[in-house]
N, CA, C and O of each residue as an XYZ file, in Angstrom:
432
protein
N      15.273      9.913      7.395
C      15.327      8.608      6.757
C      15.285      7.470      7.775
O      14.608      6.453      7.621
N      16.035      7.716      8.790
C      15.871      6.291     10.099
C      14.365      5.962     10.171
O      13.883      4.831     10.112
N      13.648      7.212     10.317
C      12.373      6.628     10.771
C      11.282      5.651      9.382
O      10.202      5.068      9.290
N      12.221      5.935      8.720
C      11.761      4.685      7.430
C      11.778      3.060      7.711
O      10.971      2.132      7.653
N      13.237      3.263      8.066
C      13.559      2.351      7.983
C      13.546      1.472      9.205
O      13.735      0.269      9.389
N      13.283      2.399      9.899
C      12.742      1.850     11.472
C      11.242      0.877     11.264
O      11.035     -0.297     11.572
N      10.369      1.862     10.639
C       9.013      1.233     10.003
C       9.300      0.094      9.133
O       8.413     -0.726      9.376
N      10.040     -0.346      8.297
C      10.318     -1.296      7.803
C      11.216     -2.574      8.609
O      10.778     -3.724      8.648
N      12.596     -2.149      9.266
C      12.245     -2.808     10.165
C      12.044     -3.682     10.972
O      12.584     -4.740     11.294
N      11.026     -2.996     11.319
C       9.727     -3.492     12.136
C       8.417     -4.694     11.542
O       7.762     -5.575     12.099
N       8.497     -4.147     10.120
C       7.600     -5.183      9.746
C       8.578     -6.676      9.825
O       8.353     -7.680     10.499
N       9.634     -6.420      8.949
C      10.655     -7.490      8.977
C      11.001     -8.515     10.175
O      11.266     -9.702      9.983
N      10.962     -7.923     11.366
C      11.380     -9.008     12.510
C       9.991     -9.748     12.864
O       9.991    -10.930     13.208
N       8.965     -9.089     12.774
C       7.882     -9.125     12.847
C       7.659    -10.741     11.431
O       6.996    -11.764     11.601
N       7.932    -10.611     11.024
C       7.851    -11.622      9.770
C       8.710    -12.998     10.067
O       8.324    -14.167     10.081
N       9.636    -12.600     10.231
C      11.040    -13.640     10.698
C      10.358    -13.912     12.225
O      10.513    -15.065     12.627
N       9.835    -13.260     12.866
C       9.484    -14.280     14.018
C       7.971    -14.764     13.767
O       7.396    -14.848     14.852
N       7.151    -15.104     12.699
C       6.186    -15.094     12.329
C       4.738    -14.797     13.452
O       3.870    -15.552     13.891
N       4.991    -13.437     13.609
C       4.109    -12.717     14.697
C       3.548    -12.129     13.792
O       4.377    -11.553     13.089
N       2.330    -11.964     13.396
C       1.115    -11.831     12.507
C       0.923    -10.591     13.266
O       1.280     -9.601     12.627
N       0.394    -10.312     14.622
C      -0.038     -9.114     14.926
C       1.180     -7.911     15.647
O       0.683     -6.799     15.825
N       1.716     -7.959     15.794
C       2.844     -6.751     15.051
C       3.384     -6.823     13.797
O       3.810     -5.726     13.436
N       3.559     -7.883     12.827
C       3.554     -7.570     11.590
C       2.504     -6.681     10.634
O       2.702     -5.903      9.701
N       1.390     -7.123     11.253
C       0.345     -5.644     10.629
C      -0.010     -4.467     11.166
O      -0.591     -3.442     10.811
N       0.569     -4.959     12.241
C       0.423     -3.322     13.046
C       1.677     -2.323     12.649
O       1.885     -1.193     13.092
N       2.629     -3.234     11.467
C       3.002     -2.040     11.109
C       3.025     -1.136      9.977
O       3.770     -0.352      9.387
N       1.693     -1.686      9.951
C       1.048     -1.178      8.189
C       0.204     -0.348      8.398
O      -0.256     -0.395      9.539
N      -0.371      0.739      7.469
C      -1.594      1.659      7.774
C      -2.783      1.003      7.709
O      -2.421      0.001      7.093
N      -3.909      0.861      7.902
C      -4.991      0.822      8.006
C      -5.521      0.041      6.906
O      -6.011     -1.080      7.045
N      -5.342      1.030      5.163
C      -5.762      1.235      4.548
C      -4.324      0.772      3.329
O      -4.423      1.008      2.125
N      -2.986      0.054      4.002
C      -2.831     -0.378      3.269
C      -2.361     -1.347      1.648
O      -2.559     -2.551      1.484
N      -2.000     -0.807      1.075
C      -2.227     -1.227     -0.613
C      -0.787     -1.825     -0.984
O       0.306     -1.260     -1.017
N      -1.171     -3.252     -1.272
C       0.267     -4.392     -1.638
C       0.272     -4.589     -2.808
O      -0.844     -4.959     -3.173
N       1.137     -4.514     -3.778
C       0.631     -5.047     -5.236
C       1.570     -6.092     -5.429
O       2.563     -5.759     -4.782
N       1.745     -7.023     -5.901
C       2.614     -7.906     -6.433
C       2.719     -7.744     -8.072
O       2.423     -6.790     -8.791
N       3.417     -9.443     -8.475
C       3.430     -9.254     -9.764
C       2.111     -9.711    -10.410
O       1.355    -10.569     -9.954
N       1.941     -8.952    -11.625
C       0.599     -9.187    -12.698
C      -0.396     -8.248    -11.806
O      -0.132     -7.162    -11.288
N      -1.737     -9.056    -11.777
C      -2.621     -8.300    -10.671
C      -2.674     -8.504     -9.079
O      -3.451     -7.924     -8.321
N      -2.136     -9.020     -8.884
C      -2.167     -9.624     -7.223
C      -2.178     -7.961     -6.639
O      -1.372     -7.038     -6.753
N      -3.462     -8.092     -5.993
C      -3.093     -6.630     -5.215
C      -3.750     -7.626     -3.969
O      -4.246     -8.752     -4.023
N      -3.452     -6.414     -2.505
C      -4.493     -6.704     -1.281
C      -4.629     -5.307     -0.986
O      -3.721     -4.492     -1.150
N      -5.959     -4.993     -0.479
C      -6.113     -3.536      0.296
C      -6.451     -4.205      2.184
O      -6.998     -5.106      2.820
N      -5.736     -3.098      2.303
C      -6.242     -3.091      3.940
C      -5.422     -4.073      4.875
O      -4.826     -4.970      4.280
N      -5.330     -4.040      5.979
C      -4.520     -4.961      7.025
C      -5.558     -6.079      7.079
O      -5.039     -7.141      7.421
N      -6.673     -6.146      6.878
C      -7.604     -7.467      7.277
C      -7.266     -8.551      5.595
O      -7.298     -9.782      5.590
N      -7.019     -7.817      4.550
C      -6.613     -8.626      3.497
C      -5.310     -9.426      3.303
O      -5.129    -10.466      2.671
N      -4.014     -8.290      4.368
C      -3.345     -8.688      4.502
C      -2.651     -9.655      5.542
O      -1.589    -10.272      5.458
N      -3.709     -9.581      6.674
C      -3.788    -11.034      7.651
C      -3.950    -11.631      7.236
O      -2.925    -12.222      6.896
N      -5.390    -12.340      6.668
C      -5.374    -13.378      5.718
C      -4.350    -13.953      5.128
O      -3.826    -15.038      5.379
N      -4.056    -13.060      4.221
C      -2.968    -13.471      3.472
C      -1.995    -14.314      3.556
O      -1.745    -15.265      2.816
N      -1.406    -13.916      4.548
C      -0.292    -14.212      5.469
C      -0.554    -15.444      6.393
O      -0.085    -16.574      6.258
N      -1.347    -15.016      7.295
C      -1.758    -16.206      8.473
C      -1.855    -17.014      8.756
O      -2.120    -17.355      9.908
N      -1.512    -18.374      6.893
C      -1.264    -19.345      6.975
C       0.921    -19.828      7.008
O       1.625    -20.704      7.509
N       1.022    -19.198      6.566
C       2.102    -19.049      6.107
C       3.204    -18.617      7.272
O       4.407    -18.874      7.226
N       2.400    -17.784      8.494
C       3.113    -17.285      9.380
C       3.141    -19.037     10.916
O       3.943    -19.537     11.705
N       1.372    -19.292     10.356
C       1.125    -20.439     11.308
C       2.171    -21.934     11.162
O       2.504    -22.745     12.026
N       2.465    -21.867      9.796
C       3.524    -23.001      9.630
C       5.300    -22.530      9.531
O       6.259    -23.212      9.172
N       5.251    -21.346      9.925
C       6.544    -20.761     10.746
C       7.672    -20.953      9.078
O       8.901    -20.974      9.159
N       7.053    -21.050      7.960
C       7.992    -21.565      6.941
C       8.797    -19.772      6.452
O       9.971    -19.644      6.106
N       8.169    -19.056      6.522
C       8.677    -17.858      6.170
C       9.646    -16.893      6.725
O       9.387    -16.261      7.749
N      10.713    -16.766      6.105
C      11.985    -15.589      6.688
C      12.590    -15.246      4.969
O      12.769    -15.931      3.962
N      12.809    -13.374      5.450
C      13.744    -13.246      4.639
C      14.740    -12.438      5.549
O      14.587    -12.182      6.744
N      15.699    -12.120      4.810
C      16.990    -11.477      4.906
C      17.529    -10.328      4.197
O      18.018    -10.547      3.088
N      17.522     -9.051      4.684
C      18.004     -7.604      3.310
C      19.156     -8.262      2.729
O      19.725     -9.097      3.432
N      19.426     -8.118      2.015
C      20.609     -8.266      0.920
C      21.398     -6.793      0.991
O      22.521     -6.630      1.469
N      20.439     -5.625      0.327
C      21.496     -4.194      0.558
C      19.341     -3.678      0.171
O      18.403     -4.135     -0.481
N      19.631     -2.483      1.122
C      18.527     -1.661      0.983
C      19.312      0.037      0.015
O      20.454      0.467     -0.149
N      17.683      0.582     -0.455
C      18.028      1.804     -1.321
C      16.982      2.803      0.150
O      16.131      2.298      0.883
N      17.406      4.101      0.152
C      15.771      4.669      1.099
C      16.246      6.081     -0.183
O      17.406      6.381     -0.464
N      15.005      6.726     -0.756
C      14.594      7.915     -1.344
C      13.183      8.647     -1.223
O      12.238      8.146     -1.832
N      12.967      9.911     -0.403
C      11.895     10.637      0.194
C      11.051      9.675      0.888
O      11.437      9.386      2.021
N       9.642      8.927      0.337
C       8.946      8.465      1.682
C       9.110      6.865      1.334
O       8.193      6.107      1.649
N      10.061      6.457      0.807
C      10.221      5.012     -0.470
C      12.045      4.312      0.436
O      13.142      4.856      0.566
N      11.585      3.123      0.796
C      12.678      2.004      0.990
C      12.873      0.889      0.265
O      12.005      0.016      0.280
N      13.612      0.791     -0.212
C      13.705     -0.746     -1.238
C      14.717     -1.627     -0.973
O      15.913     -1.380     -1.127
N      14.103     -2.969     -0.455
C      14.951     -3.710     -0.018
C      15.065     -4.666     -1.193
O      14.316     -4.948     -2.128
N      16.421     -5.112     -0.761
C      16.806     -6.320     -2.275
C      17.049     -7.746     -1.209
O      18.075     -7.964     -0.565
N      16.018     -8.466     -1.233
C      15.614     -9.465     -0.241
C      15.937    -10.676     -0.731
O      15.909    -10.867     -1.947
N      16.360    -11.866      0.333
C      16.617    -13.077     -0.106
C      15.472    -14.177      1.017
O      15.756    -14.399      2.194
N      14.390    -14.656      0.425
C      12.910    -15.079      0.703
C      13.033    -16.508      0.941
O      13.123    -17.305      0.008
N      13.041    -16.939      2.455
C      13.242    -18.671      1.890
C      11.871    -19.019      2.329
O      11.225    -18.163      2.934
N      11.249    -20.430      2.041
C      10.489    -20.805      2.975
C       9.309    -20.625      1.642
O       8.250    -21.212      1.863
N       9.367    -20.116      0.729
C       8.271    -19.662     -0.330
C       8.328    -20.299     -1.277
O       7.802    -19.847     -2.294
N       9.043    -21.707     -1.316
C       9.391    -21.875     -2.515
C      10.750    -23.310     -2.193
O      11.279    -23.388     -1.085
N      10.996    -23.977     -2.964
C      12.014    -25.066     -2.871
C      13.724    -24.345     -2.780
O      14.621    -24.654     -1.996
N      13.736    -23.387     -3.800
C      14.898    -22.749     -3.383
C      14.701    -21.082     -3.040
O      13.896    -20.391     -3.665
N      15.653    -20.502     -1.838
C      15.521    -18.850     -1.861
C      15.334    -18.110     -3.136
O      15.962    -17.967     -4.185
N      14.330    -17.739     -2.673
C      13.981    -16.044     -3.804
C      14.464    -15.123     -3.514
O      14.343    -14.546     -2.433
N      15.340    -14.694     -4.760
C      15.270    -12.878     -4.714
C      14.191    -12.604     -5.212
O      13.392    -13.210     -5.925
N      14.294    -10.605     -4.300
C      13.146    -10.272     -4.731
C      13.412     -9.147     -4.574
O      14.366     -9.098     -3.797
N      12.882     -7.475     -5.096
C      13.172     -6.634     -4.946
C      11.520     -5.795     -4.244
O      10.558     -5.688     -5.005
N      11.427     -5.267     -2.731
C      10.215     -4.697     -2.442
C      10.615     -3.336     -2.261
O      11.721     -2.956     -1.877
N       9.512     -2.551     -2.604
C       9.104     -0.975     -2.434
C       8.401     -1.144     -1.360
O       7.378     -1.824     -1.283
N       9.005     -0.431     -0.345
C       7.674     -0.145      0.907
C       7.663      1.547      0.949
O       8.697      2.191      1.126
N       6.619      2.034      0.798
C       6.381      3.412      0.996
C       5.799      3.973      2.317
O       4.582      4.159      2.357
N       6.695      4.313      3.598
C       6.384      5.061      4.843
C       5.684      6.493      5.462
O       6.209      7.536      5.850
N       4.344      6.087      5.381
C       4.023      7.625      5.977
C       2.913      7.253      6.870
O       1.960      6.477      6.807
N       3.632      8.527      8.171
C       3.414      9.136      9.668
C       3.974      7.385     10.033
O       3.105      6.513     10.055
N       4.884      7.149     10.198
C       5.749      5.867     10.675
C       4.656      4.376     10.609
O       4.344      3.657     11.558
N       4.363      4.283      9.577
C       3.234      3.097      8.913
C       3.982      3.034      7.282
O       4.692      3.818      6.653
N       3.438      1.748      7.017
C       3.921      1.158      5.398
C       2.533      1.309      5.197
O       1.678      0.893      5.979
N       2.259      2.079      3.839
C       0.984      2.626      3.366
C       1.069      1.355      2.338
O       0.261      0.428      2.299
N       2.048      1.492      1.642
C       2.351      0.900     -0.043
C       3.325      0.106      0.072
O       4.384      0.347      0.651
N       3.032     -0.840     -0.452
C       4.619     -2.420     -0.989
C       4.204     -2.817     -2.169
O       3.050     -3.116     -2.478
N       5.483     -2.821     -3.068
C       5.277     -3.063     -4.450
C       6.614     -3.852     -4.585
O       7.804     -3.547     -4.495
N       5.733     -5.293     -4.906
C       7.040     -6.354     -4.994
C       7.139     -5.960     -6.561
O       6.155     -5.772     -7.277
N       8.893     -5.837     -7.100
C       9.099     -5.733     -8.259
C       9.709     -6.916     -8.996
O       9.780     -6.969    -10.223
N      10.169     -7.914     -8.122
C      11.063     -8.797     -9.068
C      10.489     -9.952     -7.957
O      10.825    -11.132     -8.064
């Protein structure tokens, strides 16, 4: 289980110091973010984008609240500032395999 959560993390400081390229380097290749409704991204080049404005105006940090980890699945219960006028909760699924986040599924 450490090495889950090691991979996660990793994306996390990576975010909070808004460093774009170790933040996707700690994702697989290939991938797959879904949010709420349809918002999906495939791939680390969808998910630079994404991001790259957001990391360039340094507005983004969150904070775990309490994490769950079960087989290749971590779920953090996150408090999101910087996205919005007041902090968001939010609940993410990151799914870890060979020490990469394949899958994130924001639920709340």
């Amino acid at each position: 289980m450490k090495h889950l959560v090691v991979a996660v993390d990793r994306q996390l400081h990576a975010y909070n110091a808004h460093d774009l390229e170790a933040f996707t380097a700690a994702y697989a290749p290939d991938v797959l973010v879904e949010g709420p409704g349809d918002n999906r991204l495939r791939g680390r080049h969808a998910l630079r984008a994404a991001y790259a404005r957001q990391f360039q105006e340094a507005r983004c940090r969150a904070e775990v609240l309490a994490r769950l980890t079960e087989g290749d699945w971590v779920v953090d219960h996150e408090l999101a500032h910087g996205l919005a006028d007041a902090p968001l909760r939010m609940l993410v699924a990151y799914r870890v395999r060979d020490g990469l986040i394949d899958r994130v599924t924001f639920l709340a």
